[in-house]
Structure formats: C-alpha cells, structure tokens
SETI-894025 format. One record per residue (C-alpha): x, y, z; residue in one letter. Coordinates in steps of 0.05 Angstrom, whole numbers, plus 32768, in hexadecimal, padded with zeros to 4 digits. Example, Ala and Ser with C-alpha at 12.3 -4.5 7.8 and 13.67 -1.06 7.14 Angstrom:
REM SETI-894025
80F67FA6809Ca;81117FEB808Fs;
REM end
This chain:
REM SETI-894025
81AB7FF57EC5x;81687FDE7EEFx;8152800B7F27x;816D7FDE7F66x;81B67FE77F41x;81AD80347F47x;81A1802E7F8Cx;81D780067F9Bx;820880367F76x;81E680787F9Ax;81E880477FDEx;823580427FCAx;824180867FB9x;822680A97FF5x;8245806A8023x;828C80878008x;827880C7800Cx;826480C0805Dx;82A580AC8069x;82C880EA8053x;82AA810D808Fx;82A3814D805Dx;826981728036x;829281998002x;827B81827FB6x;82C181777FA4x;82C681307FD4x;8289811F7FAFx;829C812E7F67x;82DC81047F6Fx;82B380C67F8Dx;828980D27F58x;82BB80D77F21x;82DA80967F41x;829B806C7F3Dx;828980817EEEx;8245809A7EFFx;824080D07EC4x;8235808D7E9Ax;81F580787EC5x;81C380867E8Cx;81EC806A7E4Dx;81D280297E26x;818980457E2Dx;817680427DE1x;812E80567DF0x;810E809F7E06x;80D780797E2Ex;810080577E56x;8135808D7E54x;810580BE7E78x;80F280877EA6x;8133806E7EC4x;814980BA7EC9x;810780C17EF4x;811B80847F1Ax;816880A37F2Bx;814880E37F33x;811A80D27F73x;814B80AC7F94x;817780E37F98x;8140810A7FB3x;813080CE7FDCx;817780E38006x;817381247FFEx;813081248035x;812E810D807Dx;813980E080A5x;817E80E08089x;81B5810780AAx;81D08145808Fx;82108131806Ex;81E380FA8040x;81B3812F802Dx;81E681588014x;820481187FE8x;81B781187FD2x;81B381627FBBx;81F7814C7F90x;81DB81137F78x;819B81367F62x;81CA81737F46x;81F981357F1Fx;81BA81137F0Fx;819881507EE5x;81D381647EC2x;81E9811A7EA5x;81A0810F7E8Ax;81A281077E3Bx;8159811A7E3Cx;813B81537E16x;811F81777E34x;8134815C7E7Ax;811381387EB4x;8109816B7EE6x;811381577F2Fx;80CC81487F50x;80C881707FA0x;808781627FBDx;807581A07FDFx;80698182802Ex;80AE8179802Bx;80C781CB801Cx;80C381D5806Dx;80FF819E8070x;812581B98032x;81238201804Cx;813981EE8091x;817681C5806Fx;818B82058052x;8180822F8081x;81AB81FC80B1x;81DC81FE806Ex;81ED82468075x;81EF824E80C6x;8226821680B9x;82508241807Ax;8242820B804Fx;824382318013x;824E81ED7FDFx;820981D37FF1x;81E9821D7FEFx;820582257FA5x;81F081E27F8Ex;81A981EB7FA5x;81A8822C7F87x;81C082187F46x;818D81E87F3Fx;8155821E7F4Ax;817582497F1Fx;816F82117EE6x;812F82087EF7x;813C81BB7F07x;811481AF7F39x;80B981A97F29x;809A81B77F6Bx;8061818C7F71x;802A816C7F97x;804581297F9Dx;808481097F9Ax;807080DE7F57x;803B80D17F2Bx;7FFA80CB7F36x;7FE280857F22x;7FA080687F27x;7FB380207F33x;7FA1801A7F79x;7FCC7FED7FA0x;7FBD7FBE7FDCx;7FF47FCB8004x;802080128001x;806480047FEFx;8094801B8022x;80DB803A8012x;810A80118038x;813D80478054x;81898037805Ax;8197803780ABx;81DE804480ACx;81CD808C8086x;819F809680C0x;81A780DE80E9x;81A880CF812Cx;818A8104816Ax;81C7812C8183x;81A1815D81B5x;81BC814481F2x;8208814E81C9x;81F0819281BAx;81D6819D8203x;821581908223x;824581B68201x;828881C48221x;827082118239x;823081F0824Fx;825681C0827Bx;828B82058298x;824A822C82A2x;823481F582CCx;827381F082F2x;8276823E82FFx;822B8235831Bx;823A82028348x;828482288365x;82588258837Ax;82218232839Ex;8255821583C2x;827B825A83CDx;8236827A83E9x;8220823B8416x;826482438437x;825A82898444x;821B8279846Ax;8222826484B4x;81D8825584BFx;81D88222847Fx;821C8200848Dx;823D81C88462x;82168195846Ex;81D881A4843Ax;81E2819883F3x;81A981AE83C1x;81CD81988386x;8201815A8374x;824D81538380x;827181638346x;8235816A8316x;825F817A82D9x;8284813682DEx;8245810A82EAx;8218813582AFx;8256811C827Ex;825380D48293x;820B80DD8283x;821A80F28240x;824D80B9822Fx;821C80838248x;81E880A3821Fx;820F80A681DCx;8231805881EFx;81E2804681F9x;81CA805E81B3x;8205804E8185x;81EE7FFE81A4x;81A3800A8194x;81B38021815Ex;81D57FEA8147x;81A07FBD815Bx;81747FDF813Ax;818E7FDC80F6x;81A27F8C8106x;814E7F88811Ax;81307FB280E1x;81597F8680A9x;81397F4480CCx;80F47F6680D5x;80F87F758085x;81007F22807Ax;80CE7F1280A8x;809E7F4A8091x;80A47F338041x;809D7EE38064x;80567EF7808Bx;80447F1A8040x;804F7EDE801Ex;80297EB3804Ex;7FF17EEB8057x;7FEF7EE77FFEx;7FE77E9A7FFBx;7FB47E98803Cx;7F7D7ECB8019x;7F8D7EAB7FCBx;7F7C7E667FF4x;7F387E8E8018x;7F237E9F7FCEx;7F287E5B7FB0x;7EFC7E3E7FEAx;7ECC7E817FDEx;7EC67E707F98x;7EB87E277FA2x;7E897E317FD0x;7E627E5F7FA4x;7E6D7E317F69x;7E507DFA7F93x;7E0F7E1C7FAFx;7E007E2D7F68x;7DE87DE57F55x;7D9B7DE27F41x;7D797DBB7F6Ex;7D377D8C7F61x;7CFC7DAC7F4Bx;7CC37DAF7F73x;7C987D887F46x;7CC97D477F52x;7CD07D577F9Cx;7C977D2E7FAFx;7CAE7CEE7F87x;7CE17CED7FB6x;7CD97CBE7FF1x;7D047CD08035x;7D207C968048x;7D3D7C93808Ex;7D7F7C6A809Cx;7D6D7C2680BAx;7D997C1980F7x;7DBC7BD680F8x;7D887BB48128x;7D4A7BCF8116x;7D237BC580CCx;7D247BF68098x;7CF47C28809Fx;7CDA7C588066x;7CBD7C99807Bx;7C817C9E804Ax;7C757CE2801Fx;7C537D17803Dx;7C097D1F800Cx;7C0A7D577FE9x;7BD47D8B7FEDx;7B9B7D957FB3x;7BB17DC07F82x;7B6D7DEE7F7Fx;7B4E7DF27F37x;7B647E2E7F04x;7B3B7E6E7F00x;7B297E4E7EB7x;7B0E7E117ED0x;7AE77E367F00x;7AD17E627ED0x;7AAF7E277EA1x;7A9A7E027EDDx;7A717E407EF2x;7A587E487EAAx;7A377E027EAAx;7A617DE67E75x;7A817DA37E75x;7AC97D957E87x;7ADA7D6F7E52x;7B057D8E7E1Ex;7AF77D877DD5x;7B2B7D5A7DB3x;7B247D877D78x;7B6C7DB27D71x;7B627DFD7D6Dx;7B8C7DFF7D36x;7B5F7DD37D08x;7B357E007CD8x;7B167DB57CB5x;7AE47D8B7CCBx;7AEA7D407CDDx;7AD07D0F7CBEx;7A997D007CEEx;7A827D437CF1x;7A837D427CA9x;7A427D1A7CA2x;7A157D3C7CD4x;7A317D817CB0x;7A0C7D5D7C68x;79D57D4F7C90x;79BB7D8E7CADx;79CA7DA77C65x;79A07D7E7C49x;79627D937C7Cx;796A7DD67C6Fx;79317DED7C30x;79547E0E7BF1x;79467E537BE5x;79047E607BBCx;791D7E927B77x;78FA7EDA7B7Ex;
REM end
C-alpha cells in the first residue's frame, strides 16, 4: 500500500465518519472495522520500509488532527492516530511526531473537548500520553539536508474544512429575546413621553426580525462561496502544476543557451603573431571595384636588453656558428690550433 492509497482510505474513513454527525469512538470503531483498516500495515516484509510507511500513516493522521479542519475531523484524527499506534507491528514503535508550535491548538481542542462533556475524545488523548505515544518535537518530520527549490505544500481536503460560525454563535435565540425585551421598552418609554411623541425612531422596526434575515442571507452567502471555492482551488491546483511545468522547461531551455554560449566564447582565437598576415578586406559593392584596405605597419620591435648589452660592449653582432654544446674543434680551427703549437719553443730540461 503506497502513501496516496493511505490517504484515500483516511479521506474515506473520516468522509463516513462526517456523516454520522457524532464524536463518540464507537461510530468510528465500527466504520473502521467495516473498512478492514487493522490490516493497513500487512505484506510489509521489510523493517525499513515497515518503519517508514508507519511514519507515513502516522503524520497524516496528525495531518487531521490540526487546524484548519473542523472539530468533528480532528477528533477522527486523534482516532486515527490512537488506531494507528496500536496496529504498528514495529518494535519498539513509531511514536507519533507533535511539533511543539502546534501545543497552543491541541490544548485549546481539549480544553473546548471538556466544556462540551466529550469525555471519548478526552480519554483517547489521555491514553495516548499515558503510553507515552506521542515524541514532542521541534518539527513535524525529519530534518533533511536536501534543500529543495520549491516547498512542497500539503494540499488540504475542502469539504473537511471548519467553517466561521460567530455570527451563528452571536445570534443565539436568547440573544435575539434580549433584543426584543430592549426594544418593548424603548417603545413603552417613548410613549410615555409627551414632549418626544411617536414620530422619532432611534432604532429599526422590528429589529429582531430583520437581524435574522441577516443571518439567513449570511449563512445562504457562504455555503455558495464556499462551494465556489472548493470548485476554484481544484482548478487552481491544475493550472498551478501546468505554469510549473512550463516554468521547468523555460529555465532547462535558459541553461542550454547559457551553456552554449559559454562553450562558444571559449574558442581560441588567432594569435597575435598571425594577426598582421591578415589583410581586411572590405566588401566591394556591386558598382564599384574591389577595394582592399591595406595592413596597418607594424611598429619596431625595440632591440633586447642582450643585444644592447653587446652593442654597448663593442662587440660584433654576429653570432658564432659554433653550438655551445660542442666541446671539439672543427676542422678549420684544427690547423691554426697545430700552428701556434708549433711557434711556441719547447721547454729547456733543468
């Protein structure tokens, strides 16, 4: 089992779940029973991978356990993390990872769990303390030192969505009587005035009635956005993974013509030692004769230090055609060597 068909069994699950309209763990444990989940993690021969995929199921049951999902899908996540830790066949087992930026949400969840008397969810999340199941942590997974181009973003199941209910909380039905008393007695004490009289209002005609037609227009209004919304953010995914694509091939294409480039300003050009042989030739126009734009001369190369040197010292600029490596004399020297020999008076004995 690959890690997209997890998700679409937890996506199933907690879809079935939602429509029970309950929180209690024993709606959940019969879905789950029904949809054979206790055999998620069998046909895994291999620890490695074993540990792995229980990671994987592991963190996206925490995954709907946190905001922005409403409160009945992150109770089905604290049972799918509780049914995810006790099916594991690892030893010792994966603990569950909880980042710690997200204790302010889980504390407020409870804390909303037992204003409410929902004691299923309270003994759940306590059991799994108790076991010491979940590894509070600094981040939600492993570091990794592969950086990445692009973050990868979670894409977040719309129809498990929470939506705002303040102005349903704001209006409740002893709101709205409250209301109703307020404004009886207005009119009650603008009657019993003479000098105000009935003609001056300060406040609507039948504001109870008009503040609940607000409230139905409001919840008509966001159940269409919403809607809309979800309908807009599956085509903004397509188009989003389209611009990718095209934003991929567009910079591999900017390489190849950077590398070409590069590979082409790297030819050797003419030394500058044959620059000179080469004539400029302008292009003849069609009418006129060909005309051949001459060399420029080339300026005097000015004589070594060395030749300046011997020049100074009087001696002639003509090199000897003897080699320096030659330790015998030629032949023509030869002769003249015998000579001067020969001139030269033996040694008289002692």
């Amino acid at each position: 089992m690959t890690r997209f068909t997890c998700l679409e069994n937890v996506e199933e699950l907690l879809a079935r779940f939602q429509q029970t309209d309950s929180v209690r763990y024993e709606q959940f444990s019969a879905i789950w029973r029904e949809m054979g989940l206790s055999d998620v993690f069998l046909g895994i021969i291999r620890v490695a991978e074993m540990k792995r995929f229980v990671r994987i199921a592991l963190a996206t049951a925490v995954k709907y356990f946190l905001p922005p999902y409403s409160y009945q899908i992150r109770v089905g996540g604290l049972y799918l993390m509780f049914g995810f830790y006790h099916i594991q066949p690892t030893v010792p087992p994966v603990n569950i990872r909880l980042a710690l930026r997200d204790w302010d949400q889980v504390q407020k969840f409870l804390k909303d769990s037992v204003d409410a008397g929902h004691q299923d969810v309270v003994y759940i999340y306590q059991k799994l303390v108790a076991n010491k199941a979940i590894h509070y942590t600094a981040m939600p997974h492993f570091l990794t030192f592969q950086k990445q181009r692009k973050p990868k973003r979670e894409t977040v199941c719309a129809e498990f969505l929470g939506r705002t209910t303040a102005v349903q909380e704001l209006l409740t039905a002893d709101t709205l009587e409250e209301v109703s008393n307020i404004q009886s007695c207005y009119e009650k004490m603008k009657e019993a005035t003479v000098e105000v009289g009935s003609k001056v209002t300060m406040t609507h005609r039948d504001l109870t009635t008009s503040l609940e037609t607000c409230v139905s227009e409001f919840i008509t209004w966001q159940q269409k956005i919403f809607s809309q919304e979800n309908k807009g953010r599956n085509s903004s995914d397509e188009d989003d993974e389209e611009e990718r694509a095209e934003k991929e091939s567009s910079s591999r294409a900017q390489l190849l013509a950077s590398i070409k480039q590069k590979s082409y300003r790297g030819c050797p050009e003419a030394s500058k030692s044959r620059r000179h042989r080469q004539a400029q030739v302008v292009e003849s126009s069609s009418s006129g004769p060909e005309q051949v734009q001459e060399a420029a001369p080339q300026k005097k190369k000015p004589p070594s230090l060395r030749a300046r040197t011997w020049e100074s010292l009087g001696r002639m600029k003509e090199e000897s055609t003897l080699q320096s490596w030659l330790l015998s004399a030629p032949e023509q020297g030869h002769r003249s060597l015998l000579k001067r020999m020969n001139q030269v008076a033996p040694l008289k004995p002692a």
